[in-house]
C-alpha positions as CSV (number, residue, x, y, z in Angstrom):
1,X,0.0,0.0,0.0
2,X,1.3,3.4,-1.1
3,X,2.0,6.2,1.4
4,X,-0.8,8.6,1.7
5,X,0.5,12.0,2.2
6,X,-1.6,14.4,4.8
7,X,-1.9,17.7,6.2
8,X,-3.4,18.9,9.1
9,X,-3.8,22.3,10.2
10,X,-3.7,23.2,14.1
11,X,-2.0,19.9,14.9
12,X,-0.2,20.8,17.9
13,X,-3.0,20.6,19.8
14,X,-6.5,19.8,20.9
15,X,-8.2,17.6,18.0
16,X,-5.8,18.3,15.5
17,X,-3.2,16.4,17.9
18,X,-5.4,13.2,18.7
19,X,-5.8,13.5,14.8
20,X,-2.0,13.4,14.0
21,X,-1.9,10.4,16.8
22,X,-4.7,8.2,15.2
23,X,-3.1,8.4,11.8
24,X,0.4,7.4,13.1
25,X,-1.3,4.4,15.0
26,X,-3.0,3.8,12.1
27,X,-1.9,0.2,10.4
28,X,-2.1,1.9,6.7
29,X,1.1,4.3,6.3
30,X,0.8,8.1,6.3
31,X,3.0,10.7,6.0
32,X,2.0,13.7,8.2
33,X,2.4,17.1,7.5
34,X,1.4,19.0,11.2
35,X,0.2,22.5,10.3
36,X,1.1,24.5,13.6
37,X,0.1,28.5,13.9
38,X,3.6,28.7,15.8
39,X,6.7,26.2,14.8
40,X,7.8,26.2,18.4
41,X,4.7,24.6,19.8
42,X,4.5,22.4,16.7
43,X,7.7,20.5,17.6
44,X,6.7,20.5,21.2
45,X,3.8,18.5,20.3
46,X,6.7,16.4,18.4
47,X,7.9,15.8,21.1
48,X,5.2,15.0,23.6
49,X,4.3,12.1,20.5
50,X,7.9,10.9,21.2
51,X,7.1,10.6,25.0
52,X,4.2,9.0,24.1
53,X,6.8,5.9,22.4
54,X,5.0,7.3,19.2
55,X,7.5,6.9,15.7
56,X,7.0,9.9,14.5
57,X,9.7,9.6,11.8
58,X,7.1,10.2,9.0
59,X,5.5,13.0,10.6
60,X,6.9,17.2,9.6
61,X,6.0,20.1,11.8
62,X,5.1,23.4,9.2
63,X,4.5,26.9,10.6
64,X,0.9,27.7,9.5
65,X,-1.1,30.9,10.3
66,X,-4.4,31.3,8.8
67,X,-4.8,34.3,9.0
68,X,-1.9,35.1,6.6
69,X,-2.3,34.2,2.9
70,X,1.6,33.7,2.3
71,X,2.1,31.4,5.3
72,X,-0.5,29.2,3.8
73,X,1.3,30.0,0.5
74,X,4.9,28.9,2.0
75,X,3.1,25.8,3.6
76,X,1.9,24.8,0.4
77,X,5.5,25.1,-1.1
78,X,6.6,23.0,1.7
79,X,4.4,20.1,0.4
80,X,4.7,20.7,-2.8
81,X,8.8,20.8,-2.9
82,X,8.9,17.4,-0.4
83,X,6.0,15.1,-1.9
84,X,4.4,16.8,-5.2
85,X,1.3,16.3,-4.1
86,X,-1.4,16.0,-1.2
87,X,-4.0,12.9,-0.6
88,X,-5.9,14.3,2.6
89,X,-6.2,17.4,3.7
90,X,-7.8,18.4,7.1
91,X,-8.7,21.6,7.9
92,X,-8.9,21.9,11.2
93,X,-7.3,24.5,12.9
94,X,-10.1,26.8,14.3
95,X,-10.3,29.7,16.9
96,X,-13.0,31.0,18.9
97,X,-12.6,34.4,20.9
98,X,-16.3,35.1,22.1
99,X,-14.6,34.3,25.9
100,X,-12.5,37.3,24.9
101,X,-15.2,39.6,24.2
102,X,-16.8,38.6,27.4
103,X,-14.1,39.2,29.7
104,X,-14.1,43.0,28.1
105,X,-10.6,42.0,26.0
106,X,-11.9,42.1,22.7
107,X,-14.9,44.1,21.1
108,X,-18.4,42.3,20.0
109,X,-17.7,43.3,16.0
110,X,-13.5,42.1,16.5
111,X,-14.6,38.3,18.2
112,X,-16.6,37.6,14.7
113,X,-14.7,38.8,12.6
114,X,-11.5,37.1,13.7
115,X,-13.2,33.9,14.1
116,X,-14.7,34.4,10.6
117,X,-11.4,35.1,9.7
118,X,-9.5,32.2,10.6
119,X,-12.0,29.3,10.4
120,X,-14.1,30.2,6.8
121,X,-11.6,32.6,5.2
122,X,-8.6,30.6,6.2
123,X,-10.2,27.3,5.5
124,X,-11.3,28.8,2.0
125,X,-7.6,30.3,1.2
126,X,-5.7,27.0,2.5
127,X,-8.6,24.6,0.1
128,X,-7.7,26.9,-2.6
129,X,-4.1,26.6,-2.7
130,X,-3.6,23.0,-2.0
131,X,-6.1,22.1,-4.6
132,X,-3.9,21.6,-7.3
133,X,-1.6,19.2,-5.5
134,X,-4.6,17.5,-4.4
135,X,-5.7,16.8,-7.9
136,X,-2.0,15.0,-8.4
137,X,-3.6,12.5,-5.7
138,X,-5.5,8.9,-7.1
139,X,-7.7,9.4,-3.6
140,X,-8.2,13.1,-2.4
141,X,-10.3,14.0,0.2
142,X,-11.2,17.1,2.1
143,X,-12.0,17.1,5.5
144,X,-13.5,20.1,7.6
145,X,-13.9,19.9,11.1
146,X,-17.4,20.8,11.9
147,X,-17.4,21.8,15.5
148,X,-20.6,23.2,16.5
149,X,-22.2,23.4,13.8
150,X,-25.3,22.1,12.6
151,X,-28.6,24.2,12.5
152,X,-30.5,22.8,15.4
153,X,-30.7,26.1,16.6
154,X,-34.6,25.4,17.5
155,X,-33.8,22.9,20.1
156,X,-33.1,24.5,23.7
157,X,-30.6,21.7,24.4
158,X,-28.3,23.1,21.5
159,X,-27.1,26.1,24.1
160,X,-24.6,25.4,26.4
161,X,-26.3,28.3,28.4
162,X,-29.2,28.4,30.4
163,X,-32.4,30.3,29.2
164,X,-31.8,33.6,30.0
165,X,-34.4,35.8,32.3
166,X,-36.2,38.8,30.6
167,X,-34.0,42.6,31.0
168,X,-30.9,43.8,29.6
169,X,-28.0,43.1,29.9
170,X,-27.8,39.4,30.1
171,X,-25.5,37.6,32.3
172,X,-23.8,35.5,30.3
173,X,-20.7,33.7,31.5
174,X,-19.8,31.0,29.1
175,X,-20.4,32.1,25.2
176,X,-19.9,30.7,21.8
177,X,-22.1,32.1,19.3
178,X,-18.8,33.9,17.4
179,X,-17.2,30.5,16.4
180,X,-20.8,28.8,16.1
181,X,-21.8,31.0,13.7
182,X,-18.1,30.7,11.8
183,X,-18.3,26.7,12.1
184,X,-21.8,27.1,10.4
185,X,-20.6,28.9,7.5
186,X,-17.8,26.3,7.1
187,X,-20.3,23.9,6.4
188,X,-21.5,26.0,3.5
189,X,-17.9,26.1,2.2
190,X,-17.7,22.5,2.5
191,X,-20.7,22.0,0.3
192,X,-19.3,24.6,-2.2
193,X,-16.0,22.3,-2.6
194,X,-18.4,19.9,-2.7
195,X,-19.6,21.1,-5.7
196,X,-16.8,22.4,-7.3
197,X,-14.8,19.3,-7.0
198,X,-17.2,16.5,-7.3
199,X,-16.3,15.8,-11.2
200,X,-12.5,15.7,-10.3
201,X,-12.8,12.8,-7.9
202,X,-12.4,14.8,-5.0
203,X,-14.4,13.6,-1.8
204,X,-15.1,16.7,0.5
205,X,-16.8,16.2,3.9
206,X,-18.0,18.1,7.3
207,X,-17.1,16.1,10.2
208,X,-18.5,16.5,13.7
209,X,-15.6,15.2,16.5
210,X,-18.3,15.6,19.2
211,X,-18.1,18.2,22.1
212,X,-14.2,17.8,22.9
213,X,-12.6,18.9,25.8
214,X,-10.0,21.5,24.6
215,X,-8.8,24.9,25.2
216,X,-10.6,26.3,22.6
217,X,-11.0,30.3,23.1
218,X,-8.8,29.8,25.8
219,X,-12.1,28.2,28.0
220,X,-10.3,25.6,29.4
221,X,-10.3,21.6,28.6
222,X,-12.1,22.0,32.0
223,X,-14.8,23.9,31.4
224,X,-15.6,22.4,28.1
225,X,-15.5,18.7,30.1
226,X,-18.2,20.2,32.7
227,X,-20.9,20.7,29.7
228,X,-20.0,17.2,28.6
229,X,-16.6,17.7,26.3
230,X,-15.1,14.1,25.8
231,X,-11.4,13.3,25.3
232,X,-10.3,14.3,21.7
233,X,-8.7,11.2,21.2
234,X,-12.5,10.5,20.1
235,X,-12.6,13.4,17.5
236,X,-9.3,12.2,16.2
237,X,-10.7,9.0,15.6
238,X,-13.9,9.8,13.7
239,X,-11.6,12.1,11.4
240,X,-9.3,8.9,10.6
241,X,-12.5,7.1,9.6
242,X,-13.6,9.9,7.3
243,X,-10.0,10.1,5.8
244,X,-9.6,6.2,5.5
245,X,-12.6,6.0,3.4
246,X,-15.5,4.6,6.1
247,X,-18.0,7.5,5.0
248,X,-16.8,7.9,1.0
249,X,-20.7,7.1,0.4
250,X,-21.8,10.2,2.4
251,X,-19.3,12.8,0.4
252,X,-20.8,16.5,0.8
253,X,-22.4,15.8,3.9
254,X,-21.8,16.7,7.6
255,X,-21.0,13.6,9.2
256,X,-21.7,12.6,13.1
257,X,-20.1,9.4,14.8
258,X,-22.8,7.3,12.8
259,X,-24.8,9.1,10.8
260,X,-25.5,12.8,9.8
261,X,-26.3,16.2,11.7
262,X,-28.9,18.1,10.7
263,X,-28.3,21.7,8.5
């Protein structure tokens, strides 16, 4: 079996890290490109895989930031000069700063637009310029990690906050509605790939890891595992599904643990 050659954006940590760990425990043989905002942290998480007895001998760290076209551009060249092409790529570095607003470090109009910035515009850009070198692939796939974001919007369980007494202001303590509404747009750029891509071969999915436990926004991994976040080893796994072709049936959709999540 030929190596399959994969990139994964904000793979130091969180999801993208129990990502990079499923695919080197995988049986079928990978080699990893770990897309990490800051190169430092990126080979930390190296070698934290190391400690882990992990042989990370196929696996490249890549300084990756999002939010700037010509580090995506220089990431791209990176790939492009070692392999010549790309079989998977994940996009699933994301960034959520609605804590930020509400701790008064960030205004209202600045938490949307960076999350817009970095989870649809930077997916968008990073799709973009990798898609030729995906085309080079015999199997290409896109993956885009969903987070919370399917439209269920109408249900009262889908907020992690409690209904909220009449009067202004509210006292809201734990928010997310900046990077929900981002991750919800994602899925529309996933079905736009979708679209675009479908007669080159190209199989582009929305995949849901489940509430994780991270840092995300800078929350806490213990914060998120009070509302019911699970270890991200078990968003890692669903992603190595996806990517080792258990869901190729259910391209352009937004994928759950066994089955699909609503728009």
């Amino acid at each position: 079996m030929s190596t399959k050659v994969v990139f994964i954006s904000g793979a130091n940590t969180g999801i993208g890290f129990e990502t990079a760990k499923a695919f080197i425990q995988s049986p079928n043989p990978y080699y990893l490109f770990l897309g990490s905002r800051s190169a430092e942290k990126g080979n930390e998480a190296l070698e934290r895989m190391r400690a882990d007895n992990l042989d990370v001998s196929q696996v490249e760290v890549v300084q990756l930031d999002l939010a700037s076209d010509e580090s995506i551009k220089r990431a791209v060249d990176v790939v492009k000069t070692r392999k010549g092409r790309l079989d998977i790529l994940i996009n699933n570095a994301g960034a959520g700063f609605d804590n930020y607003f509400i701790q008064g470090k960030m205004s209202l109009r600045d938490c949307f637009n960076q999350a817009y910035d970095v989870n649809v515009s930077g997916a968008n850009v990073m799709t973009w310029e990798f898609v030729p070198l995906l085309l080079k692939s015999s199997t290409p796939r896109i993956l885009f990690v969903a987070g919370l974001s399917q439209m269920t919007a109408a249900a009262e369980s889908y907020f992690p906050t409690p209904p909220q007494p009449a009067g202004w202001p509210k006292n809201i303590s734990f928010e997310t509605i900046g990077y929900r509404c981002s991750k919800t747009a994602m899925s529309m750029l996933m079905l736009d790939w979708h679209h675009k891509l479908k007669e080159d071969g190209v199989k582009v999915f929305s995949v849901s890891p489940g509430t994780c436990a991270t840092n995300l926004g800078g929350l806490g991994e213990e914060v998120m595992a009070a509302i019911g976040g699970v270890h991200p080893r078990e968003g890692g796994e669903r992603l190595l599904a996806v990517a080792e072709g258990n869901r190729d049936a259910d391209a352009g959709k937004i994928l759950d643990k066994t089955g699909f999540l609503p728009w």
